[in-house]
Residue, then its C-alpha position, 0 to 999 in steps of 0.5 A: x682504335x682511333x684509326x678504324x674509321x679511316x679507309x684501309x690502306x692497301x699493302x703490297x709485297x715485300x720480295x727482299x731477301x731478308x729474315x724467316x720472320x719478317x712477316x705480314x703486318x696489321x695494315x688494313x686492305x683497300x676494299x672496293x667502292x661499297x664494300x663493307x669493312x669489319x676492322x681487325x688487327x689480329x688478320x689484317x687482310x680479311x676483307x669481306x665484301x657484301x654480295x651486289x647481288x642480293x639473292x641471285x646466288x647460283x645454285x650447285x649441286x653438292x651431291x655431285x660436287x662432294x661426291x667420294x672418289x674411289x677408294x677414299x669413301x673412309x674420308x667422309x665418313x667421321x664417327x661423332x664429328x662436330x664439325x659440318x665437314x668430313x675431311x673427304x668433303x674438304x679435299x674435293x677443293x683441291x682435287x683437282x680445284x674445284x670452285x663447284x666443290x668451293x661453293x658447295x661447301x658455301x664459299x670462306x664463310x661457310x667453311x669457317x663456320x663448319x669448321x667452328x673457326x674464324x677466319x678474321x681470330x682464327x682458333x680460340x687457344x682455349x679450345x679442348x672438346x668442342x662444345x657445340x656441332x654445326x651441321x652442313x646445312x647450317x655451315x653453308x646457309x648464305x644467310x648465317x651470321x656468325x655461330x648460330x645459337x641453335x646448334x646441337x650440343x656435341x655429344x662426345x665427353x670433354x677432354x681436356x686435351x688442347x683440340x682434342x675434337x679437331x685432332x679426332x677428326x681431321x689429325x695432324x700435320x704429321x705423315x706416319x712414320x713409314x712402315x720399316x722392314x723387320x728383323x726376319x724379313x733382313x735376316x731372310x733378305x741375307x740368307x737369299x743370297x746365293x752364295x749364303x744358300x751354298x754355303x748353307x747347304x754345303x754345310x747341311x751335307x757336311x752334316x748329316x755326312x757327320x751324323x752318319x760317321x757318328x752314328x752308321x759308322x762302328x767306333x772302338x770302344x772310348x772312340x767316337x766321330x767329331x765330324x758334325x762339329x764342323x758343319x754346326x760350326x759353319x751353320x752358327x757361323x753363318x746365323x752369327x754373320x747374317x744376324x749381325x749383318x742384318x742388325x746392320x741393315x736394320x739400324x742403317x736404316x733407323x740411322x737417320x730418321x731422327x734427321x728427318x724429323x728434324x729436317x722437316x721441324x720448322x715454325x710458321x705464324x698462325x692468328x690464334x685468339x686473335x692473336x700472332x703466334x709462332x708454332x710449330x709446323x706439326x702443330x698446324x691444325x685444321x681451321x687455323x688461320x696461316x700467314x703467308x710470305x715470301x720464301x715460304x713453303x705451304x705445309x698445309x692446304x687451305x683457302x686464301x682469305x685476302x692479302x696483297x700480290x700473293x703468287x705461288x709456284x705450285x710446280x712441285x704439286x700440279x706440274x704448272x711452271x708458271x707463278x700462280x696468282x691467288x685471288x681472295x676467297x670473297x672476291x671469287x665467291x662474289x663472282x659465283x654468285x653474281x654469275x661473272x667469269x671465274x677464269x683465272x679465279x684461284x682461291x686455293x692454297x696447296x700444300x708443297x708450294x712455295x710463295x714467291x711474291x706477295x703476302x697474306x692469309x688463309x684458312x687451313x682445310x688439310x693437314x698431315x695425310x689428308x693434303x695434298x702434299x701428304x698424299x704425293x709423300x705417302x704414295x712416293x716414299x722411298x729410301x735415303x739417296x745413296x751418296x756418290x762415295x756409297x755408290x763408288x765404294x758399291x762399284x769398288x766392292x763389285x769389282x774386290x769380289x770379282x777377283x776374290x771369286x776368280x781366285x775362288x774358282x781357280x782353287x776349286x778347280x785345281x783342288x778338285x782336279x787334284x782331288x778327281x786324280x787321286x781317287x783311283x789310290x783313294x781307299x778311303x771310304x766313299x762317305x769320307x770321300x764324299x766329306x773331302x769333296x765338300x771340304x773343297x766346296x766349303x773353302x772356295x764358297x767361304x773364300x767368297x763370303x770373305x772376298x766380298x767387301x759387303x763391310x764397304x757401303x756399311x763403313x760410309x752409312x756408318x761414318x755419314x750416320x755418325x758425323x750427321x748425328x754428330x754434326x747436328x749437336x754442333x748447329x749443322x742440319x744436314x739435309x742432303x746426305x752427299x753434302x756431308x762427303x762433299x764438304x771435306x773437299x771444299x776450295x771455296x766458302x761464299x760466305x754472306x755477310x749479315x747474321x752469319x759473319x756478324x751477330x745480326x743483333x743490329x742497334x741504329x749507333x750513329x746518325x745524320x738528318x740534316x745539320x744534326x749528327x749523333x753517335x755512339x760514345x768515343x765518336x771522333x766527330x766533335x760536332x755528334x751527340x748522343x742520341x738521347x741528347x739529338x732526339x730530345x732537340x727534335x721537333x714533334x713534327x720531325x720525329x714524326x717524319x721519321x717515324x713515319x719513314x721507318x714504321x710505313x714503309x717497313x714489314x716487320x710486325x709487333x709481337x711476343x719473342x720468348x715471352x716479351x714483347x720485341x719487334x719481328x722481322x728484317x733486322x734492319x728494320x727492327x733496329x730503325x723501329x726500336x729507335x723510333x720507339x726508343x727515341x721518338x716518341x713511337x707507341x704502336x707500330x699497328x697504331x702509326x699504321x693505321x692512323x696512314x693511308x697506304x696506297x701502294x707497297x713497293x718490294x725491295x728491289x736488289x738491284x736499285x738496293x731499296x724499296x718504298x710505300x706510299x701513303x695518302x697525306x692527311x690534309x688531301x692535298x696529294x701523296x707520299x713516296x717513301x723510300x729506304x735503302x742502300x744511302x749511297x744509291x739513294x742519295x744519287x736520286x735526291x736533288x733536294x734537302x729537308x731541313x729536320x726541324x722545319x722539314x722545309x726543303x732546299x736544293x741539295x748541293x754538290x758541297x751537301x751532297x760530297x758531305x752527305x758522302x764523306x759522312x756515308x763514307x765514315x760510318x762504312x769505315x766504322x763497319x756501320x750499315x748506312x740506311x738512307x731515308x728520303x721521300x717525295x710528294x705527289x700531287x696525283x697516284x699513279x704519278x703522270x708518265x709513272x711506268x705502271x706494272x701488273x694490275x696497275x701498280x707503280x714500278x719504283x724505279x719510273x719514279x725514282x728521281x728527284x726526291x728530297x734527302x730526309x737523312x741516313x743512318x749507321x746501324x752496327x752489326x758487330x762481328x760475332x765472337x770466334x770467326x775471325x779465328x774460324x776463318x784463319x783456320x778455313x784459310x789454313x786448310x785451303x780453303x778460300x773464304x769470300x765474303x758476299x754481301x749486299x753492303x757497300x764496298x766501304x762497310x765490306x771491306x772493314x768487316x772483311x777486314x776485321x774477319x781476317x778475309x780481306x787481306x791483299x785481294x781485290x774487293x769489287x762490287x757486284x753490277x762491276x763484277x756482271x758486267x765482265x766477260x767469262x773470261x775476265x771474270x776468271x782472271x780476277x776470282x784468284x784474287x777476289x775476297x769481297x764481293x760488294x753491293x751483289x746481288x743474289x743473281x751476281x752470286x750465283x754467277x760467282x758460283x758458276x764461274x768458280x766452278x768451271x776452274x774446278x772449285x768445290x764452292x760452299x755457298x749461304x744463303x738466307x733469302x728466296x733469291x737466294x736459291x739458284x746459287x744455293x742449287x748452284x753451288x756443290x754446297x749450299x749454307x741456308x741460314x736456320x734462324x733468318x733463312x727462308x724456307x725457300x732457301x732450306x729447301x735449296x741447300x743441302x746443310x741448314x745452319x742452325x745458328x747462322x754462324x760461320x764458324x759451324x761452317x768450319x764443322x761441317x768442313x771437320x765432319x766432312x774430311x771426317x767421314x772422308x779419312x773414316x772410309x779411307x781407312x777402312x778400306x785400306x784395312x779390308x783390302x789388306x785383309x782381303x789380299x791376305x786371306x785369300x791368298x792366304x788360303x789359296x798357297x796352302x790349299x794348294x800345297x797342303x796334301x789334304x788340300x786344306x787351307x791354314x784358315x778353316x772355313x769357321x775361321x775364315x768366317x770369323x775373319x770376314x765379321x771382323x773386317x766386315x762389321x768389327x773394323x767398320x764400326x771401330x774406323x768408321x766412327x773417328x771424331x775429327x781433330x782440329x789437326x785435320x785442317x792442316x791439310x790442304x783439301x782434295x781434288x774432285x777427282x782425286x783417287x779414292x786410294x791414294x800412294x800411301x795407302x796402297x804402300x801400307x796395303x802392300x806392306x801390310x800383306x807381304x809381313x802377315x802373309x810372311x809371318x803366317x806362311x813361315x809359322x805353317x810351313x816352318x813353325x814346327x821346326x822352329x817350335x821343335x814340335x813333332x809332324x807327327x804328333x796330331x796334338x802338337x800340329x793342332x797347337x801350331x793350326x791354333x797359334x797360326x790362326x791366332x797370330x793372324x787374328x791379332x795381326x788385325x787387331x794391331x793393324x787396326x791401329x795402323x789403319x787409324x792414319x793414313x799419311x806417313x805420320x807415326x802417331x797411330x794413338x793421337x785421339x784414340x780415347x775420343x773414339x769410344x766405339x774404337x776402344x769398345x770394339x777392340x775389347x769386344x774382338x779381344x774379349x771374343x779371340x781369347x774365349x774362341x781359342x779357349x772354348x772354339x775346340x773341334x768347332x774352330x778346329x783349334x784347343x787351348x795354347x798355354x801362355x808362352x804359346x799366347x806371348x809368341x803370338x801377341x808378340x810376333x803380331x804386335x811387329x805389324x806396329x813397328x813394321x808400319x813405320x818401316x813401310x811409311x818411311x819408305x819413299x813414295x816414288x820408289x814405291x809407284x815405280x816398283x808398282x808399275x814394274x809389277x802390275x804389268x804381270x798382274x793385270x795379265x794375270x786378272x786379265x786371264x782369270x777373267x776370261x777363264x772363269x768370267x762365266x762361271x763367275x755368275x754363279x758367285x756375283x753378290x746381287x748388291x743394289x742401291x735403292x735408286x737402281x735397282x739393276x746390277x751395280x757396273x764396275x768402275x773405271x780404276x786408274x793408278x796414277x801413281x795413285x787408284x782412281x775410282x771414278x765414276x766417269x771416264x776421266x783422264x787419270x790423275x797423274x802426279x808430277x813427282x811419277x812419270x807414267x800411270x798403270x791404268x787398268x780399265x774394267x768395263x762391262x759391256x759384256x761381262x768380260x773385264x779387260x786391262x790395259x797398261x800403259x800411257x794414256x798420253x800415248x794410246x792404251x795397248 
């Protein structure tokens, strides 16, 4: 290359925010005075310095340095490995550091040659088996150069496995899937819950009373004992309940592991053959050649082989809070063997870090379980984070299965008082005295099972399961489980304006470089031509000068894109070097730059909106300054013009100056991104009186001043199809959408405009907007729509100050700078095409297509499994109230002291609310209809008006319906009291009434407003249909084939229509319910939950203690302690919360009913009344 005797240019860090695939470039590095340098395009900073010391290396012990710690000897110990180093040896690098260990294993050079890699091509992309072995002692002699061709011959067979060798012995980039709990171990995990043991050996006793009675007991002849039947029938049940329960916890916790492979699924840019390549991160192999950028997180660990500024934030893996600065591997080998200070030396790049400025490259030495990051995941593993609606709903269920237990109690102690009083008239025998007693016992402990909500925290692993699954195959990556509930209830969208309002796709349209103009077709500018006709009239010496402005002070590279050749990186950047190649003459990027000196790089500076390079000017006589960026600002540091076909430069005027802005000011109204271009030269680098930063750098701003205008350009970013009917539907949804952007406010505004964002409101540009007071800031976000020229720490404000008036902000982001208003904000948007790593890491959804519009899904999704566990509670609580209830008034009133509901029944019941009902309501798609609704507050009550109204009224007509058929259903049937068989078909209707009560009233519980259409969108939910038929199909075969088990027999089909009929009423009743009027419905609450509180109040402090025994051990993963109960507020509606707020009051009801269960002490107390007034 014509270039590669020239002296290597010295590149520097881009720190912009811009594309996941801007990336380092082929320049070459500066090496020092009598350095040697070994050209290479394919890692362009490998920069290998010759020892000034000749032979006066240090010697080290590698015995000491490499020595095993304990427990990891296995490490170092490889079967037939090729390769000088074991993977052991290689991990003493990094634990902790150690330059001993770095020089023991003879510094980069010898590691690359131990590992048969390259750290200039990187791995040959032909490699299967390795086809020689390099011993230690060869890999770490100083004086090896290159592979010596006495190597043993590798003994092991080919493969034809691509790195077959290197996988053996080093693995993966991929951590083994952790171990998960088995079927057996759930099942036992279930059967270890206390009450299940009771219930068990209730059960057992029942049992053997039965064989006794069928066996020691005397039977006329053609008679026999059906007792045992009932105690086999609960101990199946209780095997059905806990295996299906268990199936659940089971595939709960297979639910989102295919999320987290996709979570962890991203690409980085390895040198392989000499060559770029993207690949993916699990494809990262031992002894590949990895560039670095910033916003990158490490996935490996390595050594550093040269680059520019590279520093890391290694917090997350060594604790150390400070950025880290990374020196070249042949610099601090040259310091070990010349016997400098290695203080503040640090070749090592570990796993977990994030890059925080700089570029550059290095030697990957660790992978998978062998990295350092892989070590601190394979020791820290834990389960998903339970969600703030999973860890209310486990409060909830604690607080359902108090009063269930309590009412439990009080009918085991009143049936057993009755009991106790009737034994001295009892004649009965004492075997079946005994079976009454454990009758009594069975009910209350069944009454228990049924009384906890164990289906609650089931409905949202279900609901968050489904939309996670669903969600990713419409382009949302959730990363963080919450997000997906906190979504729904979003205010605000902060949309960023590149690549997710627009396309991305950028083409340089219009330009102006001195009196020349060119412009798309159908331009108004008469004087414009097309860019064809405007390059074909430049000078050679011109389109040199702009190309040397776009393609020197640029970081967007050369390479391979889906199998053809494009230019990667920043999007800007690539438009402006497809124009050069396009239209002026450019062949090769890498040969423009290496045909320049670079001396300094200068990053993008968000607040001056541009960044620079400075390059050394061929004929000797100075330097360069090149600057590109945001024209309006960069015009105001011009005081001089170039003309473009001399490059001769004259004063800027202020007539040019207003012309260069009213043409700025046209191409921002056109939409157009404006990109200025200007220069200076210097006689002398670093410039006299140039402020000079770390290690002697330039900083850009001393010298921005007094630079000639070279020209700007108009790059069109087209709007992408579909958001602005995105936006009308967020805006319809209350949701306010904001646009964020780097863009002037000119070019903000029209495509705000065109996106349907922008409408009467106040647009303002981001140093304006910092510059307000908090209290200034607050009164203008009302009216804010477009935030203009900010930058990422202008956003992070907006979202602070939008959330301290109560906003649940959504925010995207793409870039590192990104990150603390993506932290900030309750919902964070990264961009999964061009977002940086950095930014993933901080946001909680990835956007896999960077579009707006998959905002708007993830906004369905989320108000999807919101609704979803809604509904479910509101069909459990009813089921709840009416079973036990239920089975409460007829223990008590029946002479046997027999509930109407058997325990084989009632465990019946608890499988359909508990597992039938949540996955037939937890799993409703969203329709476009629920975005007509305006969205919640952060505190709003988990169980609003209306659904308490249907509860309520769901309760009273199955509770009237199934009382009326147990206590009048003879009479009303005319069947005769007497007849034992005919009672038996009442018990059956009675039971199947109420099964079918619960079917319907599924359907009922599909909405949870006052609207009437219970089937709008029931055939999308194929789940929904399924488990319909499945209850369906199970309900007929129990009433036909239950018998003795289920204490029922066979009803013909009048019997049948009777009981589908009067159920199916629960549909028309529920229209009925939803008309009646919401106020009247709080004020009749109020009036009535005075005397139930005094009532639960009561239970509490009666049978608090021996509630113990009852308490349903319930624990999430991160606390693993005993679950406190909420605090619930009715206001008119039920709050719960997990702190203790003000409750939510409604201005349509005047005073809420606020019942405040606390537990310091175990002993729930209630009180009733204004909070506005004092409690009392």
């Amino acid at each position: 290359m014509a270039g590669d005797s020239l002296a290597p240019p010295t590149l520097a860090l881009d720190t912009r925010t811009r594309n996941r695939a801007d990336t380092i470039d082929s320049y070459r590095a500066t090496t020092p005075s009598g350095s040697s340098f070994v050209s290479n395009i394919s890692n362009p900073f490998l920069t290998p310095a010759t020892s000034d010391c000749g032979s006066s290396f240090i010697s080290v012990d590698a015995e000491a340095a490499l020595r095993p710690d304990p427990g990891t000897e296995a490490d170092f110990h490889v079967e037939d490995n090729p390769f000088a180093f074991s993977p052991g040896q290689l991990n003493k690098l990094l634990n902790p550091k150690s330059l001993n260990a770095f020089r023991a294993l003879g510094g980069l050079d010898g590691i690359q040659r131990g590992l048969q890699s390259d750290a200039s091509t990187g791995l040959s992309v032909d490699e299967t088996s390795v086809q020689a072995r390099v011993t230690f002692e060869q890999a770490v002699r100083r004086e090896s150069d290159g592979f010596p061709e006495t190597w043993d011959h590798a003994s092991q067979q080919q493969g034809s496995d691509s790195f077959a060798d290197r996988i053996r012995v080093y693995g993966k980039n991929v951590l083994p899937p952790k171990k998960a709990t088995p079927i057996w171990q759930l099942m036992w995990n279930a059967y270890k819950d206390k009450v299940i043991i009771l219930l068990c050996v209730a059960a057992a006793i029942s049992l053997a009373l039965g064989f006794y009675e069928l066996y020691g007991v005397y039977h006329p002849p053609g008679e026999t004992s059906l007792d045992w039947v009932e105690g086999v029938a609960i101990i199946v049940a209780i095997l059905i309940v806990t295996l299906v329960g268990s199936l659940n916890d089971w595939q709960k916790e297979r639910a989102f592991v295919k999320l987290n492979v996709k979570k962890e699924d991203r690409e980085i840019k390895v040198v392989r053959s000499g060559k770029s390549f993207v690949i993916n991160v699990h494809d990262l192999l031992v002894g590949d050649v990895v560039h670095l950028e910033p916003g990158d997180v490490i996935p490996v660990d390595g050594i550093y082989i040269d680059g520019h500024d590279l520093k890391c934030d290694e917090s997350s893996a060594t604790g150390e809070s400070d950025a880290i600065k990374k020196t070249p591997a042949h610099q601090v080998m040259k310091a070990l063997e010349c016997g400098g200070s290695t203080k503040g030396l640090d070749p090592f790049i570990i796993s977990g870090a994030k890059v925080l400025e700089g570029v550059g490259t290095f030697l990957c030495t660790s992978v998978g379980v062998y990295s350092s990051f892989g070590k601190i995941m394979m020791s820290v593993r834990t389960d998903i984070e339970a969600t703030p609606l999973q860890k209310k709903l486990e409060r909830l269920a604690v607080a359902i299965a108090k009063l269930g237990s309590s009412a439990a109690l009080f009918l085991f102690f009143i049936l057993l008082f009755r009991f106790l009083g009737s034994l001295p008239t009892n004649t009965a025998s004492p075997n079946h005295k005994a079976s009454q007693f454990l009758d009594i016992l069975i009910v209350a402990v069944t009454i228990v099972v049924v009384a906890v909500p164990e289906g609650l925290p089931l409905a949202v692993t279900l609901a968050l399961a489904f939309a996670t699954k669903r969600m990713l195959k419409e382009n949302n990556l959730v990363r963080v489980l919450r997000a997906c509930e906190t979504m729904g209830n979003a205010t605000t969208i902060c949309s960023d304006k590149t690549g997710t309002l627009t396309t991305n796709k950028m083409t340089v349209v219009a330009g102006t470089f001195g009196d020349t103009h060119f412009a798309k077709a159908g331009d108004e500018d008469p004087k414009a031509q097309s860019i064809i006709q405007w390059a074909s009239g430049l000078s050679q010496a011109a389109k040199d000068a702009i190309v040397q402005s776009v393609a020197i002070n640029s970081t967007a590279f050369e390479g391979v894109d889906a199998g053809e050749f494009a230019f990667i990186g920043s999007k800007t950047e690539t438009a402006l070097l497809q124009m050069a190649k396009d239209h002026l003459g450019m062949q090769s990027l890498s040969e423009v730059r290496a045909n320049e000196l670079a001396v300094q790089m200068m990053p993008f500076d968000s607040g001056k909106k541009c960044m620079g390079a400075v390059i050394k000017l061929h004929d000797g006589s100075g330097y360069r300054l090149l600057v590109k960026g945001a024209s309006e600002i960069l015009l105001g540091y011009c005081d001089e013009k170039a003309d473009i076909n001399t490059l001769a430069m004259s004063p800027l005027t202020s007539s040019d100056r207003d012309g260069l802005t009213a043409v700025i000011d046209s191409y921002a109204k056109n939409s157009l991104r404006t990109i200025g271009l200007i220069y200076r030269d210097f006689p002398q680098w670093p410039p006299a009186h140039a402020e000079l930063g770390e290690e002697g750098h330039v900083d850009l701003a001393s010298v921005l001043k007094n630079l000639v205008f070279l020209g700007v350009v108009g790059i069109q970013d087209p709007v992408r199809p579909g958001v602005p009917e995105a936006v009308r539907k967020a805006q319809q949804a209350g949701v306010v959408v904001r646009m964020v952007t780097g863009d002037n406010a000119v070019t903000a505004k029209a495509i705000a405009t065109e996106c349907g964002i922008y409408t009467d409101g106040i647009i303002m540009t981001g140093p304006a907007f910092r510059a307000l007071s908090d209290a200034e800031k607050d009164a203008k976000l009302p009216k804010l729509q477009v935030l203009a020229r900010s930058s990422p720490e202008d956003k992070r404000i907006l979202v602070t100050r939008l959330k301290a008036l109560g906003h649940t902000v959504a925010v995207t982001g793409d870039g590192t700078n990104d990150a603390p208003a993506l932290k900030a904000a309750d919902v964070g948007f990264s961009m999964g095409v061009c977002g940086t790593e950095v930014a993933k890491e901080a946001s909680e959804i990835v956007l896999m297509d960077d579009n707006f519009a998959s905002i708007l899904t993830a906004l369905k999704w989320g108000r999807s499994v919101n609704d979803s566990v809604q509904k479910f509670l509101q069909f459990q609580i009813t089921v709840n109230i009416t079973a036990v209830l239920l089975a409460f008034i007829t223990a008590v009133s029946s002479e046997e002291m027999d509930p109407v509901l058997s325990a084989v029944q009632l465990l019946w019941v608890n499988l359909i609310m508990d597992t039938f009902a949540a996955l037939a309501l937890a799993t409703d798609p969203p329709t476009d209809k629920i975005l007509d609704r305006k969205p919640q507050p952060k505190h709003a009550p988990l169980i609003t008006t209306n659904m308490w109204k249907m509860i309520v009224g769901q309760a009273i007509f199955q509770l009237a319906v199934t009382l009326v058929l147990y206590f009048a259903g003879a009479k009303i049937l005319h069947y005769d009291t007497q007849n034992a068989n005919q009672m038996l078909e009442l018990d059956t209707m009675v039971f199947n009434t109420f099964v079918w009560m619960q079917i319907f009233n599924q359907l009922n519980n599909r909405r949870l407003d006052n609207k009437f259409s219970i089937f709008e969108g029931v055939h999308r939910n194929e789940f929904f249909m399924f488990i319909a038929v499945i209850m369906v199909g199970a309900q007929v075969a129990i009433v036909f084939l239950g018998g003795p088990a289920f204490n029922i027999k066979p009803i013909n089909g009048p019997q049948w229509a009777i009981c589908i009929i009067v159920a199916a009423m629960c549909l028309p009743w529920a229209v009925a319910v939803r008309l009646f009027p919401d106020p009247l419905f709080a004020r009749i609450a109020r009036t009535v939950g005075g005397p139930f509180a005094g009532a639960y109040r009561f239970l509490a402090k009666v049978f608090g203690k021996f509630g113990r025994l009852f308490k349903r051990k319930k624990s999430t993963p991160e606390d693993p302690e005993e679950i406190n109960v909420p605090e619930i507020e009715i206001a008119p509606e039920i709050i719960v919360s997990e702190d203790n707020h003000d409750p939510v009051i409604d201005n349509n009801f005047d005073q809420p009913i606020t019942i405040n269960i606390e537990q310091p002490n175990d002993n729930p107390t209630i009180r009733i009344g204004d909070p506005e007034k004092g409690r009392r």
